[in-house]
N, C-alpha and C positions, 0 to 999 in steps of 0.2 A: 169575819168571825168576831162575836165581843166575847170578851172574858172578864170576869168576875172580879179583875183586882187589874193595877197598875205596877208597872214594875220600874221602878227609879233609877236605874243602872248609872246615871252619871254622876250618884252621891254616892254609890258604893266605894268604898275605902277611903273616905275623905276624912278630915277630922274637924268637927265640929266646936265653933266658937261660943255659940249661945243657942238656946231655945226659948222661945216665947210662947204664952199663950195667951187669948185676950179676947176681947168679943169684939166683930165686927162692927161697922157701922149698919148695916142690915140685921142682924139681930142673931146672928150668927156666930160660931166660934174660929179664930181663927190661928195655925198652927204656925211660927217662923222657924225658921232652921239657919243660922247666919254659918256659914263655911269658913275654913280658913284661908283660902284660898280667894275669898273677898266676894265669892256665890252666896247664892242665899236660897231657899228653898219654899215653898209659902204653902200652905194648903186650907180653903175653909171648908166648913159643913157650916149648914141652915139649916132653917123648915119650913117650907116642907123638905126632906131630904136632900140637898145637895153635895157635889164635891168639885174643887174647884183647884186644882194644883199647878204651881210652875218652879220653875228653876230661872233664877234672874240676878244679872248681874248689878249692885247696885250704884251710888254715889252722888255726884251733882248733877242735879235734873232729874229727869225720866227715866225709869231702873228699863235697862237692855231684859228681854224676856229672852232666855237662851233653849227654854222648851216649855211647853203646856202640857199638860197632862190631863186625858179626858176618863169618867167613868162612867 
């Protein structure tokens, strides 16, 4: 069954260290969400319409992706 929105459960009640906002390199915007917890949150929109979200842990190298989020 799809539905209409995504639901974040693993940010809820976390406490947030920064938010960014910026434009991608594809021409798009794109949302960060840095966690205290040393998570990070990511989500863009494009256009034509996209959305693109994950939860990822980051630091030296390759940021660990701890879940996607599809819509």
């Amino acid at each position: 069954m799809n539905q209409d929105y995504v639901e974040c459960s693993e940010l809820s009640g976390k406490t947030i260290k920064t938010v960014r906002i910026y434009k991608d390199g594809n021409g798009g915007i794109e949302l960060q969400i840095d966690i205290a917890d040393g998570t990070s949150f990511s989500c863009c929109v494009s256009h034509p319409p996209t959305v693109t979200a994950c939860l990822y842990q980051g630091g030296v190298g390759t940021p660990e992706v701890l879940r996607e989020y599809d819509l």
